[in-house]
mmCIF entry with sequence, helices, sheets and N, C-alpha, C, O atoms, coordinates in Angstrom:
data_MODEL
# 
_entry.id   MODEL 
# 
_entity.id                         1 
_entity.type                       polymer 
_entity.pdbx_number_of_molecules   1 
# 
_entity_poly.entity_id                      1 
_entity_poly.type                           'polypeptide(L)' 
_entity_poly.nstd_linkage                   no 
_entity_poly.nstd_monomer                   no 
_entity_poly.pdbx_seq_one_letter_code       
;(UNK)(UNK)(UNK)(UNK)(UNK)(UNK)(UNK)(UNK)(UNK)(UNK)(UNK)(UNK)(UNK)(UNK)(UNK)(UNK)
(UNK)(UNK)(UNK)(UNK)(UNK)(UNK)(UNK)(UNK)(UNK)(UNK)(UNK)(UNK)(UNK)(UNK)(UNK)(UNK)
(UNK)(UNK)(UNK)(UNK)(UNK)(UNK)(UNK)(UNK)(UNK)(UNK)(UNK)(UNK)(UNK)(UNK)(UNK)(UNK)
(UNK)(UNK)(UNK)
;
_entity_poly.pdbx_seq_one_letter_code_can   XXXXXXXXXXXXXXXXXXXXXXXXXXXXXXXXXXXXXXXXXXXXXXXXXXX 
_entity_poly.pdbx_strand_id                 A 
# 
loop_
_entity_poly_seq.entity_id 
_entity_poly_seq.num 
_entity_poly_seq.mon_id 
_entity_poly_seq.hetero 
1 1  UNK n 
1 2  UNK n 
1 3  UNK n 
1 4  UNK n 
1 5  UNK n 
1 6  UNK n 
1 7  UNK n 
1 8  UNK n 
1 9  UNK n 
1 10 UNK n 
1 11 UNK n 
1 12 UNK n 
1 13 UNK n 
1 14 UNK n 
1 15 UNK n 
1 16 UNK n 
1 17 UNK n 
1 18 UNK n 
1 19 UNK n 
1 20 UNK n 
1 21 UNK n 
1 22 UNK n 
1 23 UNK n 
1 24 UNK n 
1 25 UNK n 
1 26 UNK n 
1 27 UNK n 
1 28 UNK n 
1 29 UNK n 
1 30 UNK n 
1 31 UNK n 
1 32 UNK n 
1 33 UNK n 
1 34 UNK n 
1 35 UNK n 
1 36 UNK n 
1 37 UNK n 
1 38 UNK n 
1 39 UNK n 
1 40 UNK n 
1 41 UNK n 
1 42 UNK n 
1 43 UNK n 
1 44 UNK n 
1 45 UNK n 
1 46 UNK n 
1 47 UNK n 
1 48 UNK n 
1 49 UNK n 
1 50 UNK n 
1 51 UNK n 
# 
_struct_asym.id          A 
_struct_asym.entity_id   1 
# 
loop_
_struct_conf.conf_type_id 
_struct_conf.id 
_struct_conf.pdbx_PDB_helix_id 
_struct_conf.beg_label_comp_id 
_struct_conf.beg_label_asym_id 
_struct_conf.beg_label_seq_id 
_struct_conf.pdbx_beg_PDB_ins_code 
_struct_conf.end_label_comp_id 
_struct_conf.end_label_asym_id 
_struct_conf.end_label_seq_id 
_struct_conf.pdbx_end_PDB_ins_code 
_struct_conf.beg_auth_comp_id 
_struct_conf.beg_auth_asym_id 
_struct_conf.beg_auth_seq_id 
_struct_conf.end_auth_comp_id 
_struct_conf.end_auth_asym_id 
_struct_conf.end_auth_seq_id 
_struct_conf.pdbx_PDB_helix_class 
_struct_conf.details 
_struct_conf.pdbx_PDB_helix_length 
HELX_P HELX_P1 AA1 UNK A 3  ? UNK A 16 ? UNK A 3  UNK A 16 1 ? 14 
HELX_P HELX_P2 AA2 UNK A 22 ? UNK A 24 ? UNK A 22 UNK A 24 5 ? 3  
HELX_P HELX_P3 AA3 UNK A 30 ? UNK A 47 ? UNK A 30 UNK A 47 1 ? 18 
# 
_struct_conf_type.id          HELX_P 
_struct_conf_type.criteria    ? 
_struct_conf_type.reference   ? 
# 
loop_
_atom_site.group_PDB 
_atom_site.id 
_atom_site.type_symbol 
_atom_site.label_atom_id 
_atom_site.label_alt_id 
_atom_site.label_comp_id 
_atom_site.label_asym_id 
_atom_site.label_entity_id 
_atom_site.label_seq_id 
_atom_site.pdbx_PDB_ins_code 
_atom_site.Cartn_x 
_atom_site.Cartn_y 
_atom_site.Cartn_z 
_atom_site.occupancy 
_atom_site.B_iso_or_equiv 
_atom_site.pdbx_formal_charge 
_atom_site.auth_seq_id 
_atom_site.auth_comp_id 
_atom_site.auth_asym_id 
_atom_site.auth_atom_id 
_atom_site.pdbx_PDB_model_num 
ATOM 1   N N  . UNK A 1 1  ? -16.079 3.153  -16.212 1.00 0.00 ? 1  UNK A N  1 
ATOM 2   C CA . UNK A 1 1  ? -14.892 2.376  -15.941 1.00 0.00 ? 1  UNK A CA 1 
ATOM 3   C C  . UNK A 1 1  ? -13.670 3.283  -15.848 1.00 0.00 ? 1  UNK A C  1 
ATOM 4   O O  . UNK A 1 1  ? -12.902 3.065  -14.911 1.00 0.00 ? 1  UNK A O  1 
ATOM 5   N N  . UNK A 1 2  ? -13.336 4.463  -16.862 1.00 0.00 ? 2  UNK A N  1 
ATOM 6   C CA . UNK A 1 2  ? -12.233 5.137  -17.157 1.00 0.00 ? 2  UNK A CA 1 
ATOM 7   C C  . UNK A 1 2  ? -12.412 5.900  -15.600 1.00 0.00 ? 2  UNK A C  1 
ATOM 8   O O  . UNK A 1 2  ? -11.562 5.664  -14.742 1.00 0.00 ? 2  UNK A O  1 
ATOM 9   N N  . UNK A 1 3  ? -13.548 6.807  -15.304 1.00 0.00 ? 3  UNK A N  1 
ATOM 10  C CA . UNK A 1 3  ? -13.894 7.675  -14.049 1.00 0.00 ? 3  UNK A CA 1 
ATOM 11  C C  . UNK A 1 3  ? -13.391 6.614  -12.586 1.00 0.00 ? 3  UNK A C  1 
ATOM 12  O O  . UNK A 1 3  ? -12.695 6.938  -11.624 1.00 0.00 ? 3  UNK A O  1 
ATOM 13  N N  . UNK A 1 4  ? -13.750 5.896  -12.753 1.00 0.00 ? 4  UNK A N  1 
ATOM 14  C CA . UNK A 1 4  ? -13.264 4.734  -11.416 1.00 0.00 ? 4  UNK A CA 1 
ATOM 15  C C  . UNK A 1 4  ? -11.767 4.201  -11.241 1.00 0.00 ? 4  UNK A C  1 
ATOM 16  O O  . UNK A 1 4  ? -11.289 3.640  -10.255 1.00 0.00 ? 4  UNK A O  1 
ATOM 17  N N  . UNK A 1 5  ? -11.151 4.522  -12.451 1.00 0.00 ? 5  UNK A N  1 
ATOM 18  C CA . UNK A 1 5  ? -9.825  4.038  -12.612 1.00 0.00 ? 5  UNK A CA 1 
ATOM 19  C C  . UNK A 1 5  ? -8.880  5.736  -12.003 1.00 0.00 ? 5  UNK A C  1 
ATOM 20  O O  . UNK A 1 5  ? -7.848  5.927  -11.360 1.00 0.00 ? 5  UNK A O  1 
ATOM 21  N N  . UNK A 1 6  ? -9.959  6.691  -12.662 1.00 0.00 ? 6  UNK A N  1 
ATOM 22  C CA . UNK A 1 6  ? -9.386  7.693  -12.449 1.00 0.00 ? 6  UNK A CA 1 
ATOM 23  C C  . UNK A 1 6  ? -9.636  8.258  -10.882 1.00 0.00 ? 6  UNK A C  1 
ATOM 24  O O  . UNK A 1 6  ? -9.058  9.296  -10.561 1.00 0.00 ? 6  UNK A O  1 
ATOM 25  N N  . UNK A 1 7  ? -10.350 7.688  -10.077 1.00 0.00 ? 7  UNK A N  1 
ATOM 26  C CA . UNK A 1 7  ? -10.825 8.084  -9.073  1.00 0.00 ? 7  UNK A CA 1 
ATOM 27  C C  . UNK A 1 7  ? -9.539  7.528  -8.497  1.00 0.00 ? 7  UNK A C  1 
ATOM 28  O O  . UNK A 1 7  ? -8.513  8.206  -8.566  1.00 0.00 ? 7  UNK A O  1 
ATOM 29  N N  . UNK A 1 8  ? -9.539  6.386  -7.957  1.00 0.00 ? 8  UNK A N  1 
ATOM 30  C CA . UNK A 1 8  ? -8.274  6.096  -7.485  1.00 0.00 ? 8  UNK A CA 1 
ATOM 31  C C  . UNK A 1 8  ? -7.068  5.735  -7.892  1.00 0.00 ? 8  UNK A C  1 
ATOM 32  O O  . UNK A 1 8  ? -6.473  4.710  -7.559  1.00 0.00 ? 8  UNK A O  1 
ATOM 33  N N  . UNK A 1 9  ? -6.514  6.987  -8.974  1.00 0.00 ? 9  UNK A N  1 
ATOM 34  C CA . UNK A 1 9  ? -5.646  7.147  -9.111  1.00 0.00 ? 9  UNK A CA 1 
ATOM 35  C C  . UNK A 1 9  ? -5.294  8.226  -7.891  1.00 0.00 ? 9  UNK A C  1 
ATOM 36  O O  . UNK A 1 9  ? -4.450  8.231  -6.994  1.00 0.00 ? 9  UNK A O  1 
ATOM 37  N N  . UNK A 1 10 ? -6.080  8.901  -8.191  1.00 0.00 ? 10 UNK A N  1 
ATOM 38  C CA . UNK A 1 10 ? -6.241  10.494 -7.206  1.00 0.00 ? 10 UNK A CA 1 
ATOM 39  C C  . UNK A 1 10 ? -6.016  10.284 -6.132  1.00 0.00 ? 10 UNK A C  1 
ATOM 40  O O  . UNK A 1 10 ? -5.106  10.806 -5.487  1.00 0.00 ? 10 UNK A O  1 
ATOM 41  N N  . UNK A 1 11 ? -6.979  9.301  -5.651  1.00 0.00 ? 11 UNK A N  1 
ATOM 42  C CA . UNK A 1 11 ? -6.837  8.914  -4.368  1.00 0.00 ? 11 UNK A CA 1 
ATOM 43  C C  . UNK A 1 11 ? -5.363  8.515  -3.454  1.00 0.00 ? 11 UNK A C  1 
ATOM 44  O O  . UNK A 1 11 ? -4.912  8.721  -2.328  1.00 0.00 ? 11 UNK A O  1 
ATOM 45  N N  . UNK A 1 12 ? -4.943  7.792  -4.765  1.00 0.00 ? 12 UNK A N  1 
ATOM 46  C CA . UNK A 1 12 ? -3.192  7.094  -4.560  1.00 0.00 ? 12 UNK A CA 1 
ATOM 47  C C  . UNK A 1 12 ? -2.181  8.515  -4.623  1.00 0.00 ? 12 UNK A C  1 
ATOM 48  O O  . UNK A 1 12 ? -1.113  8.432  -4.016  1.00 0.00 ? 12 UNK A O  1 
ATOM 49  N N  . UNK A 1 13 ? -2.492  9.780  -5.327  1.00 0.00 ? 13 UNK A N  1 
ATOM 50  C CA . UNK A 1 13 ? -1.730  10.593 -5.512  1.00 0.00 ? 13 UNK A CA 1 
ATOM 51  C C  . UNK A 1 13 ? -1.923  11.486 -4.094  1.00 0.00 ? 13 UNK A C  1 
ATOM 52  O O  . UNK A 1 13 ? -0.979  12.104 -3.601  1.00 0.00 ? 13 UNK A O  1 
ATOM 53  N N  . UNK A 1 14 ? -3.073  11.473 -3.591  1.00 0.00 ? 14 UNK A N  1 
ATOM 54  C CA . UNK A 1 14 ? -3.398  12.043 -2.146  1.00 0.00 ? 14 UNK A CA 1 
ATOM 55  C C  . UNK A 1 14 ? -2.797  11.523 -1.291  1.00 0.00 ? 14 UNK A C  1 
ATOM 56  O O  . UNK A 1 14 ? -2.164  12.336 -0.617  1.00 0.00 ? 14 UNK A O  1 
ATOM 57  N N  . UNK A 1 15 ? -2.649  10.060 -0.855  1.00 0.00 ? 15 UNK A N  1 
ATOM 58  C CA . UNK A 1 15 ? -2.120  9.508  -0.192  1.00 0.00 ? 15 UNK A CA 1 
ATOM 59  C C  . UNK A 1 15 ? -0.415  9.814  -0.173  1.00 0.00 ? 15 UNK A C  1 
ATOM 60  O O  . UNK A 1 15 ? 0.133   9.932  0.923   1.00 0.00 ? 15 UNK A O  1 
ATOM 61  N N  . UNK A 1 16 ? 0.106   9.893  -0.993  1.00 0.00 ? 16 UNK A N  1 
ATOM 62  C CA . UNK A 1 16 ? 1.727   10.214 -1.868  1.00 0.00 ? 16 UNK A CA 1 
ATOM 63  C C  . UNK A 1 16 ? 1.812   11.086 -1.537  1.00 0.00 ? 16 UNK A C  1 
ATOM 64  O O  . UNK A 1 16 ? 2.811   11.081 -0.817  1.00 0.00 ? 16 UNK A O  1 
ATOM 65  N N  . UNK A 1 17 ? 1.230   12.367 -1.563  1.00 0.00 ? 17 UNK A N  1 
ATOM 66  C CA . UNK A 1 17 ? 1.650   13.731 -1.269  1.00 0.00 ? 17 UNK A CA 1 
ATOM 67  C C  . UNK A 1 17 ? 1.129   14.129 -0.117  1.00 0.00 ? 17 UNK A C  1 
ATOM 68  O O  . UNK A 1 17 ? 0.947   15.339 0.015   1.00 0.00 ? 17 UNK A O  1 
ATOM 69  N N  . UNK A 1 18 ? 0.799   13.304 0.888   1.00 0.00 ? 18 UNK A N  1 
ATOM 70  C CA . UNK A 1 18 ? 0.936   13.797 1.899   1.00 0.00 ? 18 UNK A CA 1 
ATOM 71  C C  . UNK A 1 18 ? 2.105   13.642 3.143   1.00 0.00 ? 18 UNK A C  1 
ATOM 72  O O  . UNK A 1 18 ? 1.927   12.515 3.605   1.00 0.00 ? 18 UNK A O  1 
ATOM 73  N N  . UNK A 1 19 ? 3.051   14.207 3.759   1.00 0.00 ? 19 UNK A N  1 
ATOM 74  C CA . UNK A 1 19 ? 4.548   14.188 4.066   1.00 0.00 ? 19 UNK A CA 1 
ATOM 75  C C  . UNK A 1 19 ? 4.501   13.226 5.756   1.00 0.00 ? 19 UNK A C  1 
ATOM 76  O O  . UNK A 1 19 ? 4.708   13.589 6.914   1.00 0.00 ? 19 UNK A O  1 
ATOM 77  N N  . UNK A 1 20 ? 4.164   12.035 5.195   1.00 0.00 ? 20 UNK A N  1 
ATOM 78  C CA . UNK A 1 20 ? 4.379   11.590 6.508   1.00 0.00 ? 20 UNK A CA 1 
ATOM 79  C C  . UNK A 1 20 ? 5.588   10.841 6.657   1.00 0.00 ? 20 UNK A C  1 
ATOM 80  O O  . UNK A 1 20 ? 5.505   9.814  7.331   1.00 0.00 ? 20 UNK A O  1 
ATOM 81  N N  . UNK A 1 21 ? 6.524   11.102 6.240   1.00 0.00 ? 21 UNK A N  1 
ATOM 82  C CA . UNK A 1 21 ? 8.008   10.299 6.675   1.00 0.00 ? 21 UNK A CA 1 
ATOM 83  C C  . UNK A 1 21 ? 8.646   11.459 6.290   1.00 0.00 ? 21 UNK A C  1 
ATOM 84  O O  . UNK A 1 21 ? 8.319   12.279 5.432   1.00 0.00 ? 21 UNK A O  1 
ATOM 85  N N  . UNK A 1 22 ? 9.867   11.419 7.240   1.00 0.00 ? 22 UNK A N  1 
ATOM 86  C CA . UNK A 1 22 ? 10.853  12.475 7.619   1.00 0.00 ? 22 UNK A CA 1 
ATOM 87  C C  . UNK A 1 22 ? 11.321  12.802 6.643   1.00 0.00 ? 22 UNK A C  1 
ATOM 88  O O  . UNK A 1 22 ? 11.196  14.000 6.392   1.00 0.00 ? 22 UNK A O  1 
ATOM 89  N N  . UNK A 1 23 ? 11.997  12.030 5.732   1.00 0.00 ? 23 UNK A N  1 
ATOM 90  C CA . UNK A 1 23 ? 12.531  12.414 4.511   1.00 0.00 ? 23 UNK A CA 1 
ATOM 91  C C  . UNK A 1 23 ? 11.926  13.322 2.944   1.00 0.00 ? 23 UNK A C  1 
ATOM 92  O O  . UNK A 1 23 ? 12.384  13.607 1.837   1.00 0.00 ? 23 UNK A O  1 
ATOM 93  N N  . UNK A 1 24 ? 10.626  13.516 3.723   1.00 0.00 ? 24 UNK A N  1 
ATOM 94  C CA . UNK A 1 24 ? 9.462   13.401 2.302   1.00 0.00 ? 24 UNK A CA 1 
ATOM 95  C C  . UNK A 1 24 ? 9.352   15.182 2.752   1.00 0.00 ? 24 UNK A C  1 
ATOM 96  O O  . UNK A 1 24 ? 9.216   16.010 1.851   1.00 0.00 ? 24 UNK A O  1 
ATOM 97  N N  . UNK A 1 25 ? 9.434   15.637 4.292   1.00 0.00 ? 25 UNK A N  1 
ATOM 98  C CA . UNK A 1 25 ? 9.341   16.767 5.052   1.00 0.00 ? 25 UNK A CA 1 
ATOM 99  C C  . UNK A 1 25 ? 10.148  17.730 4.093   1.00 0.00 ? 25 UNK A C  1 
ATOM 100 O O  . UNK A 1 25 ? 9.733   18.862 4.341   1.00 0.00 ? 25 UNK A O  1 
ATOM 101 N N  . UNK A 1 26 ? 11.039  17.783 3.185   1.00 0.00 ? 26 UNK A N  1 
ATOM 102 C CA . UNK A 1 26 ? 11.677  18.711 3.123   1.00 0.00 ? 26 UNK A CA 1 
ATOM 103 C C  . UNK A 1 26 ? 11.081  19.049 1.104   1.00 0.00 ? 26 UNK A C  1 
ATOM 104 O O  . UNK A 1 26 ? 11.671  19.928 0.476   1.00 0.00 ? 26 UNK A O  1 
ATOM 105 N N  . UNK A 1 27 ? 10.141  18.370 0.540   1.00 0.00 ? 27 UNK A N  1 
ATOM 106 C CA . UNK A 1 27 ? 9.821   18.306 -0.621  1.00 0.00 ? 27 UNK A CA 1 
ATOM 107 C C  . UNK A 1 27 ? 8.797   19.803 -0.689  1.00 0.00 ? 27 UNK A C  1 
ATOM 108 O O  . UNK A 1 27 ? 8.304   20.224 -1.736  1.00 0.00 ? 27 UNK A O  1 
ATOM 109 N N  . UNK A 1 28 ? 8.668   20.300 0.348   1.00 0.00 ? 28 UNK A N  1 
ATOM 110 C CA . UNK A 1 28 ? 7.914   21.520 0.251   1.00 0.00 ? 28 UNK A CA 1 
ATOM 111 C C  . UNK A 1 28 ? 6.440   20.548 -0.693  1.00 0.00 ? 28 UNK A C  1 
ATOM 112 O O  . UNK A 1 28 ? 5.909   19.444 -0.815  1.00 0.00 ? 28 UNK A O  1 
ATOM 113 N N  . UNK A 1 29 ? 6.375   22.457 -1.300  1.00 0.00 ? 29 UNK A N  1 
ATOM 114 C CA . UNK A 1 29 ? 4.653   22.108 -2.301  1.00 0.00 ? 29 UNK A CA 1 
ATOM 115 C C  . UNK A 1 29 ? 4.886   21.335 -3.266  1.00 0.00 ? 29 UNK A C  1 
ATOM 116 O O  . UNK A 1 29 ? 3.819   20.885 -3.685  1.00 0.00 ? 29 UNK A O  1 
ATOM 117 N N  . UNK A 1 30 ? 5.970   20.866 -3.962  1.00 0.00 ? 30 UNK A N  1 
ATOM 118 C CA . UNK A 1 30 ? 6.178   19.667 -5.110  1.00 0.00 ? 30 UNK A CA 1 
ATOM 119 C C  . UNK A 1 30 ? 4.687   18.678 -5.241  1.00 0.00 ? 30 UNK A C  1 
ATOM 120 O O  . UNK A 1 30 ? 3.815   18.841 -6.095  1.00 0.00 ? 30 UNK A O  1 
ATOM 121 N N  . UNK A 1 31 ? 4.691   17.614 -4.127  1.00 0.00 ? 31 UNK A N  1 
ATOM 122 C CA . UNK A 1 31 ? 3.626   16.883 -4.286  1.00 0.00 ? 31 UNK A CA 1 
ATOM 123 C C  . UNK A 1 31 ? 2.230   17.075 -4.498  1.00 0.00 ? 31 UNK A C  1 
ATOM 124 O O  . UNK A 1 31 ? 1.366   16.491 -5.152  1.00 0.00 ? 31 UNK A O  1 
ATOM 125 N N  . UNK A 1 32 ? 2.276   18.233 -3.626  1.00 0.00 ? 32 UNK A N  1 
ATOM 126 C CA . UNK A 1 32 ? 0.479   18.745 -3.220  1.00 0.00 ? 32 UNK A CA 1 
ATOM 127 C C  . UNK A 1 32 ? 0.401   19.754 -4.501  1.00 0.00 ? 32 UNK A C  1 
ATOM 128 O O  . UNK A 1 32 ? -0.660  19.679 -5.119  1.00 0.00 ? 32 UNK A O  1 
ATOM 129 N N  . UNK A 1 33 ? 1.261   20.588 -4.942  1.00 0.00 ? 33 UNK A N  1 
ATOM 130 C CA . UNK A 1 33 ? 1.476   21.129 -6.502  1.00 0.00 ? 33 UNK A CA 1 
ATOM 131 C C  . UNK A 1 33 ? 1.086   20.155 -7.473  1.00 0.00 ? 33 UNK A C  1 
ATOM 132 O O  . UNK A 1 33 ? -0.060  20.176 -7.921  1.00 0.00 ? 33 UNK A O  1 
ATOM 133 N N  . UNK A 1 34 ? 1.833   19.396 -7.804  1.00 0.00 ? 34 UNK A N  1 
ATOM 134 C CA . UNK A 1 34 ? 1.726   18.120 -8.599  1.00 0.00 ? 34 UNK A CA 1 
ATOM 135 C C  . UNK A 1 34 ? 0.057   17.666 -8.775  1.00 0.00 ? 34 UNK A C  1 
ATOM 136 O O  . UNK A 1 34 ? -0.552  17.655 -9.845  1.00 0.00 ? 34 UNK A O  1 
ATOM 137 N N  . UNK A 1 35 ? -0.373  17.381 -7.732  1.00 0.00 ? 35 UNK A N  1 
ATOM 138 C CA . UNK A 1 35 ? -1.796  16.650 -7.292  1.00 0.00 ? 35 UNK A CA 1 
ATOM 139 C C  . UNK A 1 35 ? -2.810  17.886 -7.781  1.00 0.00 ? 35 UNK A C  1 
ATOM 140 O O  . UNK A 1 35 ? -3.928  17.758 -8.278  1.00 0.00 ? 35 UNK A O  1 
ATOM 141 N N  . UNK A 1 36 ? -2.234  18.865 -7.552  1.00 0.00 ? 36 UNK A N  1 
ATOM 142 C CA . UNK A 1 36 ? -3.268  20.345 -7.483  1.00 0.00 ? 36 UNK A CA 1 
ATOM 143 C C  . UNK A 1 36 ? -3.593  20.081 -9.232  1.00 0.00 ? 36 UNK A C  1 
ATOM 144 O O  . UNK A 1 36 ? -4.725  19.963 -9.702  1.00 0.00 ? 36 UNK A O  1 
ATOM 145 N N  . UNK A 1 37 ? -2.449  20.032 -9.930  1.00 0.00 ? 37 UNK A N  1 
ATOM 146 C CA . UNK A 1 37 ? -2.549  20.236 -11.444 1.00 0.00 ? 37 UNK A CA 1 
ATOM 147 C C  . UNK A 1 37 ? -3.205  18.855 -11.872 1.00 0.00 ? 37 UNK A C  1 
ATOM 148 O O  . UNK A 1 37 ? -3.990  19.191 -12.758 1.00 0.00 ? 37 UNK A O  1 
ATOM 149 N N  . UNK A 1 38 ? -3.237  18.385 -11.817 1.00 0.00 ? 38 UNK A N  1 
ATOM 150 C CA . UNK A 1 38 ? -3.284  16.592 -12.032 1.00 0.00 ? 38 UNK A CA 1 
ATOM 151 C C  . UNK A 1 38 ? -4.816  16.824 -11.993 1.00 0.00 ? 38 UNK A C  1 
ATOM 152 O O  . UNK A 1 38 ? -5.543  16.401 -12.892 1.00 0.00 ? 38 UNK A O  1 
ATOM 153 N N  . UNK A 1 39 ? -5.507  17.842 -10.398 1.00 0.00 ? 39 UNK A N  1 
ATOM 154 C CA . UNK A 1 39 ? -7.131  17.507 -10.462 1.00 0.00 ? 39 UNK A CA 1 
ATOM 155 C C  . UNK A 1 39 ? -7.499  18.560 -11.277 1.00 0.00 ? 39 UNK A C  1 
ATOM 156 O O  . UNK A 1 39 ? -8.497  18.433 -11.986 1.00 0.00 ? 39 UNK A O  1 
ATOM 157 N N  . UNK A 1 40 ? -6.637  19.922 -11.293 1.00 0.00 ? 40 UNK A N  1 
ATOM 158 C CA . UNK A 1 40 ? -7.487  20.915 -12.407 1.00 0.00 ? 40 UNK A CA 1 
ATOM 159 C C  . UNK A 1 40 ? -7.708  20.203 -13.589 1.00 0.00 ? 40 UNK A C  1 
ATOM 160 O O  . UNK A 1 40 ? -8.822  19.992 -14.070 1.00 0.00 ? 40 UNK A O  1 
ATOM 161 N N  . UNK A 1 41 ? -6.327  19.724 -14.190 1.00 0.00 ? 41 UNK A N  1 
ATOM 162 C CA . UNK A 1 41 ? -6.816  18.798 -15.539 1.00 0.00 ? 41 UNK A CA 1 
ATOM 163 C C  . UNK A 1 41 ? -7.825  17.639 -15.815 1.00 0.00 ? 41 UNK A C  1 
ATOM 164 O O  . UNK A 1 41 ? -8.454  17.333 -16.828 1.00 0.00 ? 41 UNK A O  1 
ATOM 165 N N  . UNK A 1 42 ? -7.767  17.155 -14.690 1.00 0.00 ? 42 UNK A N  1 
ATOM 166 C CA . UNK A 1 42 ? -9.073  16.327 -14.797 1.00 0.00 ? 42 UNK A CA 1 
ATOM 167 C C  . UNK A 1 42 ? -10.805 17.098 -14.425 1.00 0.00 ? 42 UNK A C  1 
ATOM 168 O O  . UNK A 1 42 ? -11.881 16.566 -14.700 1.00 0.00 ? 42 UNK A O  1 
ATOM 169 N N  . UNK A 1 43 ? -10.674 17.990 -13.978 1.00 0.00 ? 43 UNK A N  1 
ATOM 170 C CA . UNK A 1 43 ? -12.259 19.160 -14.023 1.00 0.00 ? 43 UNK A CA 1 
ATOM 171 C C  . UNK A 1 43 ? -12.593 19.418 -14.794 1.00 0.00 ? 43 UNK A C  1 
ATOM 172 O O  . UNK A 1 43 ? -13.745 19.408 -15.226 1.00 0.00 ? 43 UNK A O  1 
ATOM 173 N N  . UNK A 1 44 ? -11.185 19.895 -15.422 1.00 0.00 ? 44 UNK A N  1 
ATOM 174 C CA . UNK A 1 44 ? -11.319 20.760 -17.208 1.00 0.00 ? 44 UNK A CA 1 
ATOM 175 C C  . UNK A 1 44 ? -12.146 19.753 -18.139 1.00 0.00 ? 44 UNK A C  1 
ATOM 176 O O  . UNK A 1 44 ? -13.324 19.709 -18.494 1.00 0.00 ? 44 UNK A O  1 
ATOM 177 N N  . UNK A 1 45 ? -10.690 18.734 -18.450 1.00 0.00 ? 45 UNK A N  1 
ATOM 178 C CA . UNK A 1 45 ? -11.888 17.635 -19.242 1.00 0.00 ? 45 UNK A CA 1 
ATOM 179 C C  . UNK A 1 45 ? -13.215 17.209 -18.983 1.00 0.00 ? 45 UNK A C  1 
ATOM 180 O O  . UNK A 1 45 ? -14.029 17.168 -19.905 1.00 0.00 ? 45 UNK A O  1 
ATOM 181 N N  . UNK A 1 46 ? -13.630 16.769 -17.400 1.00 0.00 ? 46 UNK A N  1 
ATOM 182 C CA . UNK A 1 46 ? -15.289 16.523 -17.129 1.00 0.00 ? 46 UNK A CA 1 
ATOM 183 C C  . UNK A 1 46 ? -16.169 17.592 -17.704 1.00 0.00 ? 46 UNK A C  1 
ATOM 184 O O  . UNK A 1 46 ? -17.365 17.501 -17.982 1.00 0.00 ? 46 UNK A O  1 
ATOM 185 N N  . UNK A 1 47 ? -15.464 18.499 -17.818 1.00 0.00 ? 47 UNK A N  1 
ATOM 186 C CA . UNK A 1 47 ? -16.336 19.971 -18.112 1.00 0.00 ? 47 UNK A CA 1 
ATOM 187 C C  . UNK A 1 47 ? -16.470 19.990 -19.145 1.00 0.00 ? 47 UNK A C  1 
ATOM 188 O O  . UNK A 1 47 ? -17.456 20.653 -19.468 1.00 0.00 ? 47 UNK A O  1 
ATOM 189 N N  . UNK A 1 48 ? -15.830 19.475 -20.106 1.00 0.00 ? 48 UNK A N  1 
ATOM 190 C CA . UNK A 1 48 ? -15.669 19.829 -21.416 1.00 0.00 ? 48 UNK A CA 1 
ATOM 191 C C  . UNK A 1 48 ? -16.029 18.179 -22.052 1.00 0.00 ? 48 UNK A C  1 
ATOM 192 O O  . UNK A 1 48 ? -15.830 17.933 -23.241 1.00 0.00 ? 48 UNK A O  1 
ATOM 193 N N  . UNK A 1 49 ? -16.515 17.241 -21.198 1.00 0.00 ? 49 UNK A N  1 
ATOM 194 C CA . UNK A 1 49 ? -16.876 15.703 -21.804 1.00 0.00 ? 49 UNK A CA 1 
ATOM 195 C C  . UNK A 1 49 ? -15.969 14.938 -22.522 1.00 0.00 ? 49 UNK A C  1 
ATOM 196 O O  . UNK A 1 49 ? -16.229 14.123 -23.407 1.00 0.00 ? 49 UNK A O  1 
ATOM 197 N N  . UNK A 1 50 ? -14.900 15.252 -22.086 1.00 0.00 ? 50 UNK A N  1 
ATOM 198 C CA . UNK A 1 50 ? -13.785 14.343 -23.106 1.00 0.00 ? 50 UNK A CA 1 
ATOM 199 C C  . UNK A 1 50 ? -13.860 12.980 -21.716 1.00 0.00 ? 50 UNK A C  1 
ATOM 200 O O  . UNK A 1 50 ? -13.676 11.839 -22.138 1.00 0.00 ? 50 UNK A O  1 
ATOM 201 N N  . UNK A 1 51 ? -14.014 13.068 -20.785 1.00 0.00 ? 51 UNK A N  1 
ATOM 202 C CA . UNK A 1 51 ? -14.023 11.829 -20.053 1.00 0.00 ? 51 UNK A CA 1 
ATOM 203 C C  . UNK A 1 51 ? -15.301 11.254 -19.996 1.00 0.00 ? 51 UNK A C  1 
ATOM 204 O O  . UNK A 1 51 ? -15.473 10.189 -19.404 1.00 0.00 ? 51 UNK A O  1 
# 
């Protein structure tokens, strides 16, 4: 249940950081940074069974 909740969270954060409106163009790596750390931390824990 927790893995499925967490799946599309990710999914929603992929969608978010990707720059498709003009205004979003100038956020550089912020989002896709953001998302990058968000999935290392979630590997770490699978790896280590806390999820």
């Amino acid at each position: 249940m927790l893995s499925t909740i967490l799946l599309v969270i990710v999914i929603l954060l992929l969608v978010g950081a990707f720059p498709a409106w003009p205004y979003s163009r100038s956020w550089g790596y912020a989002p896709s940074g953001t998302l990058g750390v968000i999935v290392v931390v979630l590997v770490v824990l699978l790896l280590m069974g806390t999820i």
